[in-house]
C-alpha positions as CSV (number, residue, x, y, z in Angstrom):
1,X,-48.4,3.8,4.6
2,X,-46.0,1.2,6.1
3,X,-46.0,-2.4,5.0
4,X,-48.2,-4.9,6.8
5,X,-47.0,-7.9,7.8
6,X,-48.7,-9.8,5.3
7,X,-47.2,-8.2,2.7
8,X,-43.6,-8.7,3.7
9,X,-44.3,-12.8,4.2
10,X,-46.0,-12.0,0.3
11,X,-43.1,-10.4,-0.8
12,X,-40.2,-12.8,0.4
13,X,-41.9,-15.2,-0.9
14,X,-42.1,-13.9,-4.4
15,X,-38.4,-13.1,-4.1
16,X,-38.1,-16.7,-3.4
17,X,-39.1,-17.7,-6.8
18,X,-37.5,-14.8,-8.1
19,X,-33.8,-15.6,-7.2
20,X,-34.4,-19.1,-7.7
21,X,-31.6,-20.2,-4.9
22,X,-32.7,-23.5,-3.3
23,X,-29.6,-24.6,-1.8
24,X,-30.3,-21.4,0.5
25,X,-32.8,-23.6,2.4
26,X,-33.2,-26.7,4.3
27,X,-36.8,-26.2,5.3
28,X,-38.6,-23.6,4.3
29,X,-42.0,-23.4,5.8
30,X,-45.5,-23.1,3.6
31,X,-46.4,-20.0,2.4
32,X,-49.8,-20.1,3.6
33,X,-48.5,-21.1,7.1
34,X,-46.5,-18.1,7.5
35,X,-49.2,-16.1,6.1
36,X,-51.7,-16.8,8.4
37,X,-48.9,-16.1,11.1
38,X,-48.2,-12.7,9.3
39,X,-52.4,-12.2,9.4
40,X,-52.2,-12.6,13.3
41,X,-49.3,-11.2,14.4
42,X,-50.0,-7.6,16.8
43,X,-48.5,-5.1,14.4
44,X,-48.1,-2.8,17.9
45,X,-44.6,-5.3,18.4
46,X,-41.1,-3.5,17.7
47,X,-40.9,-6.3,14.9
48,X,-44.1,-6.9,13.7
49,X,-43.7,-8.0,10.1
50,X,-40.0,-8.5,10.1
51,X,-39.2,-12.0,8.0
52,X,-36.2,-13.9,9.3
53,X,-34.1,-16.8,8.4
54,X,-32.4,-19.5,10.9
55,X,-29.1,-21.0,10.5
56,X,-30.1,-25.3,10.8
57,X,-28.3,-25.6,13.7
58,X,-30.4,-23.8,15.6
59,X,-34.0,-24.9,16.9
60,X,-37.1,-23.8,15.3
61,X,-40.4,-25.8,17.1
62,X,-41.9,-27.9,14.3
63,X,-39.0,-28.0,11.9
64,X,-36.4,-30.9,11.8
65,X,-33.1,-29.3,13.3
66,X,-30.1,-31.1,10.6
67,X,-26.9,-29.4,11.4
68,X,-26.5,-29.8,7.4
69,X,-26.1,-33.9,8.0
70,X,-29.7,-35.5,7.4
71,X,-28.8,-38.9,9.4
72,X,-28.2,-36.3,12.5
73,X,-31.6,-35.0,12.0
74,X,-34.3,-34.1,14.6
75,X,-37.5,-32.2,15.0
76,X,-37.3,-29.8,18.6
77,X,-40.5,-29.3,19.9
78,X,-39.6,-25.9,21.1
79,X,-37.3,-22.9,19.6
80,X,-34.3,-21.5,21.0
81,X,-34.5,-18.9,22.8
82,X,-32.9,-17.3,20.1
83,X,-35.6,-17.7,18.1
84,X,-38.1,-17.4,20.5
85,X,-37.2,-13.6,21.1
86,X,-37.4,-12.8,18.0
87,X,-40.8,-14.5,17.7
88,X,-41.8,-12.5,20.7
89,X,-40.8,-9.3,19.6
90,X,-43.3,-10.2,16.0
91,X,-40.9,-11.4,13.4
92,X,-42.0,-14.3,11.3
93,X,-39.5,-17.0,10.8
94,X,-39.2,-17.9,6.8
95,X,-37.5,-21.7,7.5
96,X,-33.8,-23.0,8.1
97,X,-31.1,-22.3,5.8
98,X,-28.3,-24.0,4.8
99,X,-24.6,-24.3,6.4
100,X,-21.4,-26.0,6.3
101,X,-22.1,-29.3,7.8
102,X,-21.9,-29.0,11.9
103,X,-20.8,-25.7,11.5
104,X,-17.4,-26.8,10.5
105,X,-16.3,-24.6,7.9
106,X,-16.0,-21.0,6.2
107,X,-16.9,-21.9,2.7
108,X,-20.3,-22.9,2.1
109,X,-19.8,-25.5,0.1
110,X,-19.7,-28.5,2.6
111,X,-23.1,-29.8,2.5
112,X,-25.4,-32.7,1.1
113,X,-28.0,-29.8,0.4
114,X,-26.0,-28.4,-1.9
115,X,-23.2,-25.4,-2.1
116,X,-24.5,-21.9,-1.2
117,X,-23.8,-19.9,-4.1
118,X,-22.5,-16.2,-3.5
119,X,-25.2,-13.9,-3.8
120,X,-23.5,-11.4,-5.9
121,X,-21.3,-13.6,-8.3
122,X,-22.4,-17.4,-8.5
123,X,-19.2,-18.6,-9.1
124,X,-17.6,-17.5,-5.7
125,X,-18.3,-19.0,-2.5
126,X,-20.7,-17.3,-0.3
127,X,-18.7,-18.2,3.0
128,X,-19.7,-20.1,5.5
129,X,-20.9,-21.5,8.0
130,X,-23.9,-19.4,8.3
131,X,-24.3,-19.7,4.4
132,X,-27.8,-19.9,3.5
133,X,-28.9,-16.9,6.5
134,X,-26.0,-14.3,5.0
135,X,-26.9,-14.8,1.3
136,X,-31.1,-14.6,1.9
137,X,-30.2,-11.4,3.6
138,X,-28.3,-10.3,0.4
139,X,-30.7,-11.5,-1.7
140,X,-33.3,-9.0,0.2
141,X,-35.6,-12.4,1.0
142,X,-34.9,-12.2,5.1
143,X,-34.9,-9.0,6.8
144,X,-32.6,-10.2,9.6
145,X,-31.1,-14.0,10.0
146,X,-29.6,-16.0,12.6
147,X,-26.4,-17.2,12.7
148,X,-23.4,-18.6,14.6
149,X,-20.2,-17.9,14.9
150,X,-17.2,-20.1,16.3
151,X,-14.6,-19.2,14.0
152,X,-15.8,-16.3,11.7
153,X,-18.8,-18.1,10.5
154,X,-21.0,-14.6,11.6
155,X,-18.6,-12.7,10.2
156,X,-17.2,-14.0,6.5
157,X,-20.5,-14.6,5.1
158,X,-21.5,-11.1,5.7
159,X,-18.0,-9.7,3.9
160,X,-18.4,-12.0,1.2
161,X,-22.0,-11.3,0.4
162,X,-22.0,-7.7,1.5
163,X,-24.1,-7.4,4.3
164,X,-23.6,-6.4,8.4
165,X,-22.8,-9.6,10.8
166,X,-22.5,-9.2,14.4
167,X,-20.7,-11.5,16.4
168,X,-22.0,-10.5,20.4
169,X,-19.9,-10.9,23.3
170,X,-19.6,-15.0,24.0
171,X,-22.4,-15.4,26.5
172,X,-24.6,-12.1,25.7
173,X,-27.0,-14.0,23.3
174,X,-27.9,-18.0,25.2
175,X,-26.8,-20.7,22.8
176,X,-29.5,-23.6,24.0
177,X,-30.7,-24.6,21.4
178,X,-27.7,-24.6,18.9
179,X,-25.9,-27.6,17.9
180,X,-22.7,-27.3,19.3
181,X,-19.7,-27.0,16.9
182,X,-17.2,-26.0,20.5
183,X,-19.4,-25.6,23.3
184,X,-17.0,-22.9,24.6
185,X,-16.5,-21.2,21.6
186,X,-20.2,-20.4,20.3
187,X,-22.2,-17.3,19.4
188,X,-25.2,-16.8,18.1
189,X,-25.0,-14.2,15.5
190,X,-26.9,-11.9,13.0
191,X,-27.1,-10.9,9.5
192,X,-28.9,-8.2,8.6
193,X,-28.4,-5.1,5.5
194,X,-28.0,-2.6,7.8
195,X,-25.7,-1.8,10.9
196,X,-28.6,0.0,12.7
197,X,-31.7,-3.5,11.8
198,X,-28.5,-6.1,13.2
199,X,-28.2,-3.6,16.8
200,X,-32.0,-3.0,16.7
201,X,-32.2,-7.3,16.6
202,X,-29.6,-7.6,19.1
203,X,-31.8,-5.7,21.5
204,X,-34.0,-8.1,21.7
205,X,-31.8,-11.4,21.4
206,X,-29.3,-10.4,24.4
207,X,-29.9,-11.2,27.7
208,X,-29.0,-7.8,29.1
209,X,-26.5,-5.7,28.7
210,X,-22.5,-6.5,29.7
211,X,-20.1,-4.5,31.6
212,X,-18.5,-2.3,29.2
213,X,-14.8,-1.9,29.1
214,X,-13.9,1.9,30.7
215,X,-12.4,3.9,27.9
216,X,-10.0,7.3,28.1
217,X,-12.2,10.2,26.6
218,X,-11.8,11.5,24.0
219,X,-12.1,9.8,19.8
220,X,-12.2,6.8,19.4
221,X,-8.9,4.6,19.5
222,X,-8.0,2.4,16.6
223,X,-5.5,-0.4,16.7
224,X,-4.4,-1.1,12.5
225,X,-2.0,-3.2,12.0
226,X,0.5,-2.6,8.8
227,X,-0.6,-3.8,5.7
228,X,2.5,-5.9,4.9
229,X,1.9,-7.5,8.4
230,X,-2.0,-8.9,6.9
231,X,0.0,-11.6,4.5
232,X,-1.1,-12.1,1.1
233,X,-4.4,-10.1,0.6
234,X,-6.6,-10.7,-3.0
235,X,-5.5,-8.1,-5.5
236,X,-6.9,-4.5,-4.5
237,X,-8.0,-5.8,-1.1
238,X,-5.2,-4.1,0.7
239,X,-6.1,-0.8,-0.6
240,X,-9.5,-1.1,0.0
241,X,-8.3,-2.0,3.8
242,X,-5.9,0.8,3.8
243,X,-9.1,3.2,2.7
244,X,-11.8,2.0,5.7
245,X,-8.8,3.2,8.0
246,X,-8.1,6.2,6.4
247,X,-11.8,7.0,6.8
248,X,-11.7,6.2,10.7
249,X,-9.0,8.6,10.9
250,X,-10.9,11.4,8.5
251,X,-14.0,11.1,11.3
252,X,-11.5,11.9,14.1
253,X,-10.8,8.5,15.2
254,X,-6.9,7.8,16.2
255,X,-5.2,4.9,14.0
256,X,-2.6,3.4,16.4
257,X,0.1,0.6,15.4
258,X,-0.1,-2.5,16.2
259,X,1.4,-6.1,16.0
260,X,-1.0,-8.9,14.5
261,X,1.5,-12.1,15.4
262,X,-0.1,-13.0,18.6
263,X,-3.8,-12.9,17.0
264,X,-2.3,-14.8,13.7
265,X,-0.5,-17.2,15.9
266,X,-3.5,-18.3,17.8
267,X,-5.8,-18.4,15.0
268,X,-3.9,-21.1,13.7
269,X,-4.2,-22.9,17.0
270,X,-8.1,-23.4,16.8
271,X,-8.0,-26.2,14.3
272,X,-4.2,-26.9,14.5
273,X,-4.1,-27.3,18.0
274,X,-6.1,-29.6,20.2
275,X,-9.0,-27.0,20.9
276,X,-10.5,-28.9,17.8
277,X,-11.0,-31.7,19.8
278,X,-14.0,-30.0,21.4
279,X,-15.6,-30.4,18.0
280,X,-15.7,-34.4,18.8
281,X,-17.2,-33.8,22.2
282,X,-20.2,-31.8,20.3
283,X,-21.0,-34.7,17.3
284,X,-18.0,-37.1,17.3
285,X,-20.5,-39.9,18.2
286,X,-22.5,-39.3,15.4
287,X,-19.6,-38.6,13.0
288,X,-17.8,-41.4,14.2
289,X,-21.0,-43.7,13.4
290,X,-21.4,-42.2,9.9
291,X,-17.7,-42.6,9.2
292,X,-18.2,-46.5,9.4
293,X,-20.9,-46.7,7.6
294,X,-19.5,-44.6,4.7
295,X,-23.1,-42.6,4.9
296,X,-23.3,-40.5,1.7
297,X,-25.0,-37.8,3.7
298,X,-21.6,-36.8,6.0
299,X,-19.0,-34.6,3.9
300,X,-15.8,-36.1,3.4
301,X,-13.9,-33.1,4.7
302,X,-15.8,-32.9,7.9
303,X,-16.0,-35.9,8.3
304,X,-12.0,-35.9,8.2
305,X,-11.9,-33.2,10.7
306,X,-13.9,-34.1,13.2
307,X,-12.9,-38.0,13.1
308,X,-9.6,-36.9,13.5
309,X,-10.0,-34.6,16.4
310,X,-10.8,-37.9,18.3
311,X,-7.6,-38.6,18.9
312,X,-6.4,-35.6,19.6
313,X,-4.2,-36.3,23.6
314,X,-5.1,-34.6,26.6
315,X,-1.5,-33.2,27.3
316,X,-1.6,-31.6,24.2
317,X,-4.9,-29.6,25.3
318,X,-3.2,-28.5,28.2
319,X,-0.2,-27.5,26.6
320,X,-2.0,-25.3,24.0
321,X,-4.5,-23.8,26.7
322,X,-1.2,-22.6,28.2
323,X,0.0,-21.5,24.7
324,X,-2.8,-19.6,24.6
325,X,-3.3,-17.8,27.7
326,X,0.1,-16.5,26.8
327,X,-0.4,-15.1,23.4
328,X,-3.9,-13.3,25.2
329,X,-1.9,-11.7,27.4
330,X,0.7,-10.9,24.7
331,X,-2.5,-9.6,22.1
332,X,-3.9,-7.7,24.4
333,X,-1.0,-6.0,25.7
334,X,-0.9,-4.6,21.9
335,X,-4.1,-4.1,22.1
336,X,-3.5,-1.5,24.8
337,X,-6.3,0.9,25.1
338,X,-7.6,0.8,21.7
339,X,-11.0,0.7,21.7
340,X,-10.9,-1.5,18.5
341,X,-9.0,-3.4,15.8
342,X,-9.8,-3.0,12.5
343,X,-8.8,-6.1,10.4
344,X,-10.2,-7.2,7.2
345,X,-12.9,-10.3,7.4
346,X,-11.0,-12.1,5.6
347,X,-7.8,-12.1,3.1
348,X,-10.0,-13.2,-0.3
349,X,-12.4,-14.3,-1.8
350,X,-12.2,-17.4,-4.0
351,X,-14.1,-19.2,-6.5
352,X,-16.3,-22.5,-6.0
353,X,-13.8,-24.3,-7.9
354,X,-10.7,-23.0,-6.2
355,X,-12.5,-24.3,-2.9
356,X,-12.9,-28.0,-4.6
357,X,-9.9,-28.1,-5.4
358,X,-8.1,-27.1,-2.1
359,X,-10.7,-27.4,0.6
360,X,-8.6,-27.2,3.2
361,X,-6.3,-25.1,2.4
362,X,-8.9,-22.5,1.0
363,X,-10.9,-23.0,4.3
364,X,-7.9,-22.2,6.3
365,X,-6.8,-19.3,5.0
366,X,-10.4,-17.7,5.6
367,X,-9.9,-17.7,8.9
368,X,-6.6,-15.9,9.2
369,X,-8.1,-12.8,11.3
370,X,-11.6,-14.3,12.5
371,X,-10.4,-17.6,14.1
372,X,-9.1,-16.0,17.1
373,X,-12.1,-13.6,18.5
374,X,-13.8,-16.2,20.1
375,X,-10.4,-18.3,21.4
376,X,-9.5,-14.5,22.8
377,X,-13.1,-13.6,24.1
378,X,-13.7,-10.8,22.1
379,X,-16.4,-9.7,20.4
380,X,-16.9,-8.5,17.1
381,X,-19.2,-7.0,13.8
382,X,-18.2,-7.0,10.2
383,X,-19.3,-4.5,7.6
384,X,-19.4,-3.7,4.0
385,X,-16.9,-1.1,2.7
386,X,-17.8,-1.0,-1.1
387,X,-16.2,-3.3,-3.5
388,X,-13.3,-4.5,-5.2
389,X,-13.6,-5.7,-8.5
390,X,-17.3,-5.9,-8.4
391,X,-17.1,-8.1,-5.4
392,X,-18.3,-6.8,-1.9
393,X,-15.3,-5.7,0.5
394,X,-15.3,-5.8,4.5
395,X,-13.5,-5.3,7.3
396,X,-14.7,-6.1,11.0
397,X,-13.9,-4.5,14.3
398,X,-12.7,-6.1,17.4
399,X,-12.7,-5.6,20.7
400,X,-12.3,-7.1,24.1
401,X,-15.5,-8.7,25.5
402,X,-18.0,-6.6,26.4
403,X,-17.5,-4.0,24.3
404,X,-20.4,-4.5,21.3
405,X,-21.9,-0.9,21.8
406,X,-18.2,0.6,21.1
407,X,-17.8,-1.8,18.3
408,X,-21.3,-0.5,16.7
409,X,-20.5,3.2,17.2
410,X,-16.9,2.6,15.2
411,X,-18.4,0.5,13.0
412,X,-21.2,3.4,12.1
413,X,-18.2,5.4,11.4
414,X,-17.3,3.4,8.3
415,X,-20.4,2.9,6.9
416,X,-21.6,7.3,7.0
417,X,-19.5,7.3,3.6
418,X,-17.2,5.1,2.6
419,X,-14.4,6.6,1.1
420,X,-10.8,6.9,0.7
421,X,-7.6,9.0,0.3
422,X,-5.6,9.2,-2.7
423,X,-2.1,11.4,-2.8
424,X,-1.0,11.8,-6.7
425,X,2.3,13.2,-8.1
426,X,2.3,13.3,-11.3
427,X,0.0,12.2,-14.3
428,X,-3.2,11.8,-12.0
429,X,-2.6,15.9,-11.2
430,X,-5.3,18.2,-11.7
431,X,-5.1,18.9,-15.9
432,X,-2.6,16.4,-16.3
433,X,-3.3,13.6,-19.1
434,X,-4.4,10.5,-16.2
435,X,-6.8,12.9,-14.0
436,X,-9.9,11.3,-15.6
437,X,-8.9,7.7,-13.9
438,X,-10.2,9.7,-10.7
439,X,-12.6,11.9,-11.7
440,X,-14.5,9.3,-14.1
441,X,-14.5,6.9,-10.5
442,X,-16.3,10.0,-8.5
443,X,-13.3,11.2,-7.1
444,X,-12.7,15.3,-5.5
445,X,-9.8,17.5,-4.9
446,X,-9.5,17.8,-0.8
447,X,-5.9,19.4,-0.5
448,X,-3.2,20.4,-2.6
449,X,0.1,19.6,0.2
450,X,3.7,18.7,0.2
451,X,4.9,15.4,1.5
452,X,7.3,14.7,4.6
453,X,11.3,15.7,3.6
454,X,11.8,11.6,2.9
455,X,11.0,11.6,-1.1
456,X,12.9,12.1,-4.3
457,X,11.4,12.3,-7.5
458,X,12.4,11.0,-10.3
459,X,10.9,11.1,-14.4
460,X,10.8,8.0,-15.8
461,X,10.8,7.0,-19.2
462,X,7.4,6.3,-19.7
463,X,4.8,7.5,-22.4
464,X,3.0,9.4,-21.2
465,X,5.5,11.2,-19.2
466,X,5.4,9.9,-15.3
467,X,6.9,10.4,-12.4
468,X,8.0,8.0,-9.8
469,X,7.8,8.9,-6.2
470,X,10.2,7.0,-3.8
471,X,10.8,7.3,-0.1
472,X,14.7,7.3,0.8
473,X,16.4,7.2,4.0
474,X,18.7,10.4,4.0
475,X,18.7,13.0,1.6
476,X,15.0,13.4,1.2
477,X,12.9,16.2,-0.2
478,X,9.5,17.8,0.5
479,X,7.6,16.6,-2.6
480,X,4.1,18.7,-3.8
481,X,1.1,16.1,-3.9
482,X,-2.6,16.4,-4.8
483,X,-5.3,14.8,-1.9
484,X,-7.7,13.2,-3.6
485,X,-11.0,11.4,-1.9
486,X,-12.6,9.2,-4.1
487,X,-15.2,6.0,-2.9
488,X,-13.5,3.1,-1.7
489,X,-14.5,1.2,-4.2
490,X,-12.7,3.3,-6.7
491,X,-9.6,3.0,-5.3
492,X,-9.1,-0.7,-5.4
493,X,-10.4,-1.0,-9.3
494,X,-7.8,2.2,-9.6
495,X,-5.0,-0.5,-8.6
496,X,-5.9,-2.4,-11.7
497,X,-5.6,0.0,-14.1
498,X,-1.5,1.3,-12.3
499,X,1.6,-0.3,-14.7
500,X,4.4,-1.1,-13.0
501,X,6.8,0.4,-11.8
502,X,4.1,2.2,-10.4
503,X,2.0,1.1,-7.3
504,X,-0.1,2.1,-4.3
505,X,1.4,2.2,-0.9
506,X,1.6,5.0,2.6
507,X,2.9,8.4,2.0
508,X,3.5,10.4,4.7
509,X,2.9,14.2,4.0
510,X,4.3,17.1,6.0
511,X,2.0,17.4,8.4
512,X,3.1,13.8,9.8
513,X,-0.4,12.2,8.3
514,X,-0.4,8.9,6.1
515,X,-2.5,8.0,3.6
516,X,-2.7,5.7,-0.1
517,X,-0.4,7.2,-2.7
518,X,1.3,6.8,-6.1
519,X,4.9,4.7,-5.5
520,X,7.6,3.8,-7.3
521,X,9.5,0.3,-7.2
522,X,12.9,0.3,-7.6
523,X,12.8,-1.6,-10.8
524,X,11.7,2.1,-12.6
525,X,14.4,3.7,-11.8
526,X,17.6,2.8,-14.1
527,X,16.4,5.0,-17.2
528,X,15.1,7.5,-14.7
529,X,16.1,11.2,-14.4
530,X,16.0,12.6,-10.8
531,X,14.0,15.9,-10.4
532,X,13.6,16.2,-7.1
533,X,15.1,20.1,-6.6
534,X,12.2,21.0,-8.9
535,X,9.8,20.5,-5.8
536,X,7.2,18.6,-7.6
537,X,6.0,17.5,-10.9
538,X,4.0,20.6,-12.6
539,X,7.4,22.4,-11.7
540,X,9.7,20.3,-13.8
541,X,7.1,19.8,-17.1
542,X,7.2,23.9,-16.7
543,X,10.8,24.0,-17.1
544,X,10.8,22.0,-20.0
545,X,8.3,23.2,-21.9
């Protein structure tokens, strides 16, 4: 027998006390009022019984709507429409959560109600600005929560606290009712544990559907950029990227290159560029008051933001709005007809203190492949794709507006199984003295290949015995290799465990596929012997004994 309603408001509740998180919430209503709600609700409606948080910048009737700042605060008298759809449709709202002050921030820690610990590790950050509705959902209190979303804020909080976060098409979802952080900039979002619960909410939230973008037939077409082209990525991170693509391609889908500078370039533009300034229009009244009053309730780094987005000049908007039709034109030309681009949803994960001590500079660099999706009119969902290091790992889709129901089918893609491909050489072979490292992290033997003619081999004076794969320019060799697949998860802890000069990069193998493989860096190969005319490692331990 299904749960009743009831008993799910019971049981967040007691999960409440459980976790013992208050910084999640700003209000969180009475249990017996959301009980006697849960008594009454029809249990014939699609989401009868379904709990769900609301970011507090968004307008629940009867509870006071802060934005994070309490001198800002004030009680609506009806909910967004948001909100009211959901209502509609049965859920039960649990109360307001917690966010980055005004929505200006990635972080979760720039509040007066305290910083939104990371659901998994307490130590990290647990992203922001939607902090308090991504971490309930981890926490398994809220079955779905409301966010928003003008810079990542639906989409880092999911990655960082491993849940789904779907960022609609600006426009499908109406933002009355949500404190504006940039007016022109702002989605309402979802968090919810599954891909399948966020699309189901969506249904309900969107006005109707949007013209979706024509698309050739045939699979699915994935723009993904190079890895050295992402920047500095958190150790592991880059193979954990480099496996969700190699996934997309092992269900059929076609990986096509792509140049990240225009997206880079204009997500630097949305709070180094005069767009800020649209962040003043929204609250720079109220900031501006609390600024001379030195209130203890405004953050000092928000307050810093927004205060000095006041004086941002008006030929300087124009010039950027110019800047940035141009690198649309130019990102979307390299965008082609991809159906999608897969980018990680952000480039680490830091700690609470590493924020304190840099909070801008941490901030910022959160924001390297979100900040632009909104600036460029796209839309966009985030996903888990196992871990790294015991921390969750995502990546998000993108795609040009209007294309949500192509993002969710992709996206559906990466979360059947989540796995990756591993090509070994040497000491990770079948029998061969490192082969546990794969098997021990779940790992199976798909194919044993050759690589393209573009590798020597060399044996380097290691104990054990290892060789070192490296990729040349003329004079290369076809190279046998083992095709591992192993969980994703697996392969970024594997990183941790390789000694230089040994590493994970591409490898392209003869049949003109890439995917993650054992390198060598230069540095190895001094003391090295070359073997590469015995065609492959078992060949050349066989010929000496």
């Amino acid at each position: 027998m299904s749960e009743t309603a009831l008993e799910r408001v019971r049981r967040a509740y007691d999960r409440i006390a459980e976790v013992d998180r208050p910084e999640i919430w700003i209000t969180l209503r009475p249990r017996e009022e959301t009980e006697a709600e849960a008594r009454a609700v029809d249990p014939r409606l699609p989401l009868a019984g379904t709990v769900v948080a609301v970011k507090n910048n968004i307008d629940v009737a009867g509870l006071p709507t802060t934005a994070g700042c309490p001198s800002y605060a004030y009680l609506p008298d009806r909910d967004a429409p948001a909100v009211a759809r959901l209502r509609a449709a049965g859920a039960i709202v649990l109360g307001t959560t917690n966010l980055d002050q005004f929505a200006t921030g990635l972080v979760g820690t720039r509040s007066p109600y305290g910083v939104v610990r990371n659901a998994i590790d307490p130590e990290r950050v647990s992203g922001g600005s939607s902090s308090g509705s991504a971490v309930a959902v981890a926490l398994g209190i809220a079955d779905l929560a409301l966010g928003t979303d003008t810079a990542g804020s639906g989409r880092v909080p999911a990655a960082f606290n491993g849940v789904v976060g779907v960022k609609p098409t600006y426009g499908l979802v109406p933002a009355e009712g949500v404190v504006p952080a940039c007016r022109s900039l702002d989605c309402v979002t979802v968090f919810a544990r599954t891909l399948d619960e966020a699309r189901f909410a969506l249904s309900f939230l969107a006005d109707g559907p949007v013209a979706t973008p024509p698309r050739r037939p045939g699979p699915w077409r994935v723009a993904v950029p190079a890895t050295r082209d992402l920047g500095e990525l958190d150790p592991g991170w880059a193979e954990a990227f480099e496996a969700a693509a190699d996934r997309l391609a092992a269900t059929g889908a076609r990986l096509l290159p792509i140049d990240l500078a225009p997206f880079l370039d204009a997500a630097a533009l949305l709070y180094q560029g005069a767009f800020v300034a649209e962040r003043y229009t929204a609250v720079g009244d109220v900031v501006t008051a609390l600024l001379e009053k030195d209130a203890p309730d405004l953050d000092p780094t928000v307050g810093a933001i927004i205060g000095a987005a006041r004086d941002v000049p008006a030929h300087r908007l124009f010039a950027d709005r110019e800047r940035l039709a141009s690198l649309r034109e130019h990102a979307f030309a390299e965008l082609g007809d991809a159906d999608a681009l897969l980018l990680p949803t952000a480039p680490g994960h830091p700690t609470i203190a590493q924020v304190a001590a840099d909070p801008v500079g941490a901030n910022s660099r959160l924001g390297r492949f979100t900040n632009a999706t909104n600036l460029f009119g796209m839309a966009g969902v985030a996903v888990p794709f196992g871990t790294v290091a015991g921390l969750p790992f995502g990546v998000m889709l993108l795609g040009r507006g209007g294309s949500d129901d192509h993002l969710a089918a992709i996206a559906a893609l990466l979360a059947a199984r989540p796995a990756a491909r591993l090509a070994v050489v040497g000491a990770h072979l079948s029998g061969q003295p490192l082969n546990p490292e794969l098997t021990s992290r779940g790992a199976r033997l798909v194919a044993t290949t050759v690589t393209a003619a573009a590798y020597r081999l060399y044996a380097l004076a290691t104990s054990p015995p290892k060789p070192g794969l490296v990729r040349v320019a003329d004079a290369g060799a076809e190279i046998e290799v083992e095709v591992w697949e192993l969980p994703a998860e697996g392969l970024g802890t594997l990183l941790a465990d390789v000694p230089r000069p040994l590493g994970l990069g591409r490898v392209e193998l003869a049949d003109g596929s890439e995917v993650t493989g054992f390198l060598c860096a230069p540095e190895g190969l001094p003391d090295a012997v070359d073997i590469t005319g015995y065609g492959g490692w078992r060949s050349y331990l066989s010929a000496h004994g």
